[in-house]
N, C-alpha and C positions, 0 to 999 in steps of 0.2 A: 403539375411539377415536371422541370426536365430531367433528361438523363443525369445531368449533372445536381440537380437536387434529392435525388434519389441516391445517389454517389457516393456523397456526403453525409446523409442519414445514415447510408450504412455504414460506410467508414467510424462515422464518430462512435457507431451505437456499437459495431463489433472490438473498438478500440477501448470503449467507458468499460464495457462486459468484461473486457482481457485484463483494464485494469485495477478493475475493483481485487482482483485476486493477487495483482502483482506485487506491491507493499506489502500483506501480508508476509509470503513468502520469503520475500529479500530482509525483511527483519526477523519474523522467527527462527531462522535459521541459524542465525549465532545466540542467539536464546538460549535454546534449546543445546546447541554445544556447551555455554556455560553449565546450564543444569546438571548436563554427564559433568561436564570437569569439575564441580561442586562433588558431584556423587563418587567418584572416584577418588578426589582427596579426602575429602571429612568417612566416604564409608555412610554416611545415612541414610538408608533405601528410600525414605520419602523423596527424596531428588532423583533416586531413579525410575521411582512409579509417577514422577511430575517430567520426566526426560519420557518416557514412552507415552503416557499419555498425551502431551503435548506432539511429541513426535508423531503419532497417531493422525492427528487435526492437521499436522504441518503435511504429509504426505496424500491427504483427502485435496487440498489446496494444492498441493505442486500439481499433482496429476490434473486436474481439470485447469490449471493455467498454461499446460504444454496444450490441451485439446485446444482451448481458446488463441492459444498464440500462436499454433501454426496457422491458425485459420489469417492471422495477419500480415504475414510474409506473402502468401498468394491475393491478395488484397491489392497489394503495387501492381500485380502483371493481370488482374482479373476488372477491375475498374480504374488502374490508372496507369498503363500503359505509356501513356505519353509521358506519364512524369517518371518511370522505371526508362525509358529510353533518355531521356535528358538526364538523369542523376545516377545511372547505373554503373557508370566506371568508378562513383564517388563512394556510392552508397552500400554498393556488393561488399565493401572492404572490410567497413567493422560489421556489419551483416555475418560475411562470411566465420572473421574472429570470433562473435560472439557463439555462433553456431559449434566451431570447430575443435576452437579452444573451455571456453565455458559451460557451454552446456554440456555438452560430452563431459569432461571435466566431474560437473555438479553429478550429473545422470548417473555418474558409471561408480564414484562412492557415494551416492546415495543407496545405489544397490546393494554396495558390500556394506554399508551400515544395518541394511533392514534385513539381510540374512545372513550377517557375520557377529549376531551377540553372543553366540555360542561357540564359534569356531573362529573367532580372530583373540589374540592376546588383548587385553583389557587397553591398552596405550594404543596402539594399534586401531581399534573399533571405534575408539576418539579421536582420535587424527582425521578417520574418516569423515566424521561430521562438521572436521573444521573445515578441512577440504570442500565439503559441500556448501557451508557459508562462504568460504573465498571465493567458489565457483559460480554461486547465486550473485552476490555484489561484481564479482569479474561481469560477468555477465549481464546487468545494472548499465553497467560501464560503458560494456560496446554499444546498448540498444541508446543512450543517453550521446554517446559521440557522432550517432547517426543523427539524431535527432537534434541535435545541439548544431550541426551541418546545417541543417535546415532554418535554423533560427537564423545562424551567422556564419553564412559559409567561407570555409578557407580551405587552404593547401588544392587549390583546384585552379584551372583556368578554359576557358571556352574557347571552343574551334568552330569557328564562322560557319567553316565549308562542312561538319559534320553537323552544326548547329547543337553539342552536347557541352556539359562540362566534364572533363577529365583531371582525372585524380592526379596532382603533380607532389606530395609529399602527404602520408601518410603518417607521420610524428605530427602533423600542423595538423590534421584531422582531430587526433587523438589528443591534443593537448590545446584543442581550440578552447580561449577563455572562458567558452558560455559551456561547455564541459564541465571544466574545472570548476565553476558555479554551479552549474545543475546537480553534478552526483551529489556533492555532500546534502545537499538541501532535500534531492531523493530519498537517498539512503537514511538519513534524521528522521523523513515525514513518516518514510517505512518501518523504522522499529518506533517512532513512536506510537503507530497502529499495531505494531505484532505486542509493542507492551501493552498497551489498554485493554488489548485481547484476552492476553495473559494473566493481565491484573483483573477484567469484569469478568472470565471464568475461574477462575482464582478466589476471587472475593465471596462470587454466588457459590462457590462447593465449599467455601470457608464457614460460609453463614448455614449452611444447609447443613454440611456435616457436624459443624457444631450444636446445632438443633437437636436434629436424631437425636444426640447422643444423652441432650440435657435433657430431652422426653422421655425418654429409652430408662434414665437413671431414677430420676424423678419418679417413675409409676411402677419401681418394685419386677420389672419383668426381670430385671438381671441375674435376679436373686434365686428365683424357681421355679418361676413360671414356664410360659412356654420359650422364650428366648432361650430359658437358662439350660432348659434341659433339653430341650427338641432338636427342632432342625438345627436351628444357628447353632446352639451349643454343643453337639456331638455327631451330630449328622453330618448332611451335606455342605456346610460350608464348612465341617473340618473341625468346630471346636475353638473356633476364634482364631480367626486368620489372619483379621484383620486387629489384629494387637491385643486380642479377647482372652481365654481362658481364666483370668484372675479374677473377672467378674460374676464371672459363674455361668457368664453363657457369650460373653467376649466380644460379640459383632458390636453393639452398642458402645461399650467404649470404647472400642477400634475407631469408632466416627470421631470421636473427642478427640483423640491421638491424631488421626488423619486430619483434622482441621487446623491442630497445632505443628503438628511433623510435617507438613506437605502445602496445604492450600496457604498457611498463612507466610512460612519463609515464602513460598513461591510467589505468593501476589504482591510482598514487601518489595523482594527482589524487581517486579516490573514496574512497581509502580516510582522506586527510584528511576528505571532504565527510562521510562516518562519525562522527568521530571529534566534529567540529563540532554536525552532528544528534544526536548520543546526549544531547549535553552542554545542548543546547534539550529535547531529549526529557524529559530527565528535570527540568529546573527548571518546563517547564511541565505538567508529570505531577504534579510537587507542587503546583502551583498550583491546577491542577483537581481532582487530589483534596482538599484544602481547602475547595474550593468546595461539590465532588459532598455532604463531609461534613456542609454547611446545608443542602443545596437535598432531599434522599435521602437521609438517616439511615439508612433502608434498607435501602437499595442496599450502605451502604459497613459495616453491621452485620452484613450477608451474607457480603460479601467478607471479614471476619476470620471471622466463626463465634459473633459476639460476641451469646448468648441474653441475658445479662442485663448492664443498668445497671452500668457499673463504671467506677471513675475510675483514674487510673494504666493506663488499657488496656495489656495489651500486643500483639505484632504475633505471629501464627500463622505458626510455618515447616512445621509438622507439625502435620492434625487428626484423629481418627480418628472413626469414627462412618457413621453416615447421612445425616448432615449435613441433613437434612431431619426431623429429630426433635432438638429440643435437648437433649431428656433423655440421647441417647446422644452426645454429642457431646463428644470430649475432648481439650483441648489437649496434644500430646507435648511440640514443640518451641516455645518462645515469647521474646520478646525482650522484657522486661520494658519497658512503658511506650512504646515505640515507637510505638504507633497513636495516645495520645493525644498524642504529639507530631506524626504526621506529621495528624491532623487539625487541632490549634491552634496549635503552635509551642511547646506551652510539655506538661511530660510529667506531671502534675496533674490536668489537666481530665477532665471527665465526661463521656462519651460512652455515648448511650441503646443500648440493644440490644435486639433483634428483637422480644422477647415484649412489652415496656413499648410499643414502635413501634406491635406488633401492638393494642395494648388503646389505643394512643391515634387510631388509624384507628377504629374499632372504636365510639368516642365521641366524634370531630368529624363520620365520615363514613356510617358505618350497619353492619350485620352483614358479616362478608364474609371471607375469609381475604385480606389483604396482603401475605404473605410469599412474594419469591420462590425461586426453587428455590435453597436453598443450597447445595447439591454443585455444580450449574456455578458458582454466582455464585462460590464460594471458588475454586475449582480454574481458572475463567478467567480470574481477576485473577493467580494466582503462573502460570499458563500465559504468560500475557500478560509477564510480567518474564522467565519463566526463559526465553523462547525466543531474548531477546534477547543470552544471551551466544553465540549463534552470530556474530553481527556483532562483539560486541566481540572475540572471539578473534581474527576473519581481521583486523579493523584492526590489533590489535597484532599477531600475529603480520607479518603481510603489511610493517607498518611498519620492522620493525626486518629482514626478510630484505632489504628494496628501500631501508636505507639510503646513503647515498651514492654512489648511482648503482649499486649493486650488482644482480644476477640471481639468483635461488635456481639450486642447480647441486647435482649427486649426490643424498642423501639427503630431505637438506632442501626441496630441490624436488620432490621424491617426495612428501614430505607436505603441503608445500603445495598444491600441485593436489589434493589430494583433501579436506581442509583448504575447499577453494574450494568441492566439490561439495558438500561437508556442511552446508557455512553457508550456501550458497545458498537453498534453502527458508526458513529460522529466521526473518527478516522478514517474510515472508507471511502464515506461523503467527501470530507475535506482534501481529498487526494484527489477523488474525482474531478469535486469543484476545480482544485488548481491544476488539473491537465485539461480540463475544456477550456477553463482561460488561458493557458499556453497554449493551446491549438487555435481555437476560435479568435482568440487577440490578434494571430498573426495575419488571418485573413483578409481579402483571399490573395494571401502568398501560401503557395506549399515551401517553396523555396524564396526567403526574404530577400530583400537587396541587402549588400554588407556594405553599410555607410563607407568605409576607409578600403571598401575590396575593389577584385574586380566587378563594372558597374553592370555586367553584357550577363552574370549568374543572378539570376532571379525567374521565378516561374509562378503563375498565377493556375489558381484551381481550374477555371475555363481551359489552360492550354495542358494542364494537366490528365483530364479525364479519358477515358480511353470512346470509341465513336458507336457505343454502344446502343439499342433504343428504348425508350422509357419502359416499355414493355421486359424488356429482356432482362433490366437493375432492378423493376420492382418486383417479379418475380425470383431474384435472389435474393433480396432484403426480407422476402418474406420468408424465403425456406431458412435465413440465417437468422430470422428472431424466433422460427419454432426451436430451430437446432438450440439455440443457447437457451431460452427458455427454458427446453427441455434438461441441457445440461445442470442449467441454476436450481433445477429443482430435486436434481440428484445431488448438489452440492449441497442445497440446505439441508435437505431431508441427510445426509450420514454424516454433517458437522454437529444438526441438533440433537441425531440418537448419539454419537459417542460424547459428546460434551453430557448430556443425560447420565449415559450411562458410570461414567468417569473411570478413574482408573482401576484396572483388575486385579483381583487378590495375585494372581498367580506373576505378577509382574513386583512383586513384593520376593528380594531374594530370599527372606527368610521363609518362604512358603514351600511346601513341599506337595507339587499338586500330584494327584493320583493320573495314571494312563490315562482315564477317559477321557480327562482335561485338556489333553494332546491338540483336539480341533480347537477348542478355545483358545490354545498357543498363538496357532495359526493365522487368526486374525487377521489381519492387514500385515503378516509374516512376522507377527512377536506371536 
């Protein structure tokens, strides 16, 4: 492999790592504010022990996606140097914003949220967390305006004699079209991942705490046994803390209450938030790719398989081949005409493919092979679609077991808890999927040509990489996949002990915990 395929491995692999955590975040964040703003009007402490515990998860996830994301900023000037010098007047700018303004922003009442529950007025300590939602999506915003530059650069123009492109209006950056396309279709993909989160750990404490409770009742312990009278019921956890004392030893039917008070509005609430995001997701998924299909001809000639010029496209369910040779490359399954509708609206039009793309780089811009790799580019874009029926399952499902006021119970419950665990992943995946084919489509442009721009802005990964030797990239690709490794395995290992553990008695207002209780407070600073 050369320096520059060493490069690129780590790029993508330290950018997949940063983003598997970023969606989460940028959607639970306003979650998580409604849940306080629910607990605060209605008063029902179940919203507020599903606002801390969630809040809990959401704080394990920020902090390891600031360790992960700075490692990305030094990424431009550590391997791609030549591409930080050609786009550096352009790119420092929402760079800069997003750092300055957003993050700080996010950072700084995220702090007064996590040590202000006791010491800020109740309105006040809310504000903060919407604050921190505005500042997480602010922040979406700038990394997406940078990035959206890249796709289709504007407000810039290039200087022969510096050989850079320079920033000439900073409004044309920020309100570039494929921006204006990107965020929403972001921001959708992301709570519709923070919902499915919400709803599969939701769902699994719904079915679990409703269990306990029906076993718990069922087998007489409540009554006198040792539940009734021992620890749970007068001891150490207090005498029924968890909604208990009337049963005679109270923890047991605290589980029944807590699956009805807490897990199930909570998992109803996400799995509508689901149902809402699919429904943006996917009208501004057509909008962008509409877009993608002016700006990347490309890009989106890749993503079908589509080698030559043909009008009436149709859309690829099944291709076979190597997909990196067009001569072997053969449509099985195909849905007549579909592609040239989902690129114009109308199922007629002409759409260029690959080799004609290829020959017209070829003769606007100099020798060079343009095409990128079409085995990811195909396979990432229906990756990218298929993972998402993990989320629509558990919504419908999940919707129609939790209708009117209902619990999954026997079988049905059976499945759905596991139902939760399956689909849990499938959002993360499907985000992934669709930023390797945003990235990998554009290939190899770091920086695209902008069909209608100036034509002198474009840069290709070869002039991009900084003059490094293969020796020198592969021994940081390999200290950067221990590092995150290592990281990932401290993320899983304290998402699956607190998601286990779930939420604390003592985060229950009506609990009155004794002094010793103090370090348990403490926690991740509840």
């Amino acid at each position: 492999m050369s320096a520059l395929d060493v490069a690129r491995w780590q790029f993508g692999m330290t950018t997949v790592m940063h983003f598997i955590l970023v969606p989460l975040t940028i959607g639970l964040a306003p979650l998580i504010a409604v849940m306080q703003t629910v607990w605060l009007v209605t008063g029902r402490p179940g919203w507020l022990r599903a606002t801390k515990f969630f809040g809990k998860l959401f704080l394990i996830n920020f902090a390891l996606g600031v360790a992960t994301g700075i490692v990305q900023e030094f990424q431009f000037g550590m391997a791609w140097s030549e591409y930080s010098r050609f786009v550096g007047d352009v790119f420092g700018a929402p760079l800069a914003l997003e750092g300055l303004v957003a993050f700080f922003m996010e950072s700084t009442f995220l702090g007064l949220w996590i040590f202000g529950w006791t010491r800020l007025p109740k309105i006040v300590h809310l504000a903060c967390i919407w604050l921190v939602a505005i500042g997480v999506n602010a922040s979406a915003y700038f990394i997406i305006a940078a990035n959206s530059w890249m796709q289709h650069p504007v407000g810039a123009t290039y200087n022969p004699e510096t050989k850079r492109a320079e920033l000439t209006s900073i409004w044309a950056v920020l309100t570039n079209v494929t921006t204006l396309a990107a965020f929403p279709h972001t921001v959708a993909g992301s709570v519709l991942t923070a919902g499915t989160f919400v709803a599969a750990v939701g769902g699994w404490w719904m079915v679990r705490a409703s269990r306990q409770g029906e076993r718990s009742d069922g087998g007489g312990n409540d009554g006198g046994g040792n539940d009734g009278g021992g620890n749970d019921g007068g001891g150490n956890d207090g005498g029924g803390n968890d909604g208990g004392g009337n049963d005679g030893g109270g923890k047991e039917r605290g589980e029944i209450d807590l699956a009805r008070t807490l897990f199930r509005p909570v998992t109803v609430l996400a799995l509508w938030v689901m149902v809402a995001s699919a429904a943006v997701l996917f009208l501004t998924g057509d909008t962008q790719g509409k877009l993608m299909f002016k700006q990347q001809p490309m890009k989106m000639a890749s993503a079908e398989s589509l080698c030559h010029t043909e009008t009436g496209a149709g859309f690829s369910l099944l291709t076979t081949g190597t997909h990196n040779n067009c001569d072997s490359v053969q449509h099985v399954i195909t849905i007549p005409r579909l592609t040239s509708f989902l690129a114009t609206s109308t199922f007629d039009s002409t759409l260029p493919g690959v080799a004609e793309m290829q020959e017209h780089y070829e003769q606007t811009i100099g020798p060079g092979d343009y095409r990128p790799n079409l085995f990811v580019t195909y396979w990432a874009f229906r990756a990218m679609m298929g993972w998402s029926v993990g989320s629509g399952a558990l919504a419908l499902v999940g919707l129609w077991l939790t209708w009117k006021r209902r619990i999954p119970t026997g079988r049905a419950a059976t499945w759905f808890s596991r139902l939760c665990l399956i689909a849990l992943p499938t959002p993360f995946l499907a985000n992934s999927s669709g930023w390797v084919f945003t990235e990998m489509g554009r290939q190899p442009w770091v920086v695209a040509p902008n069909p209608s721009g100036n034509p002198n802005i474009h840069l290709t990964v070869q002039e991009a990489v900084s003059d490094h030797s293969v020796t020198t990239m592969a021994f940081s690709i390999v200290v950067f996949a221990a590092l995150y490794g290592s990281l990932y395995l401290v993320w899983f290992g304290l998402m699956r002990r607190y998601v286990i553990e779930g939420p604390l008695a003592h985060d229950d207002p009506d609990h009155a915990a004794p002094e010793q209780d103090a370090a348990d407070r403490l926690s991740f600073a509840y």
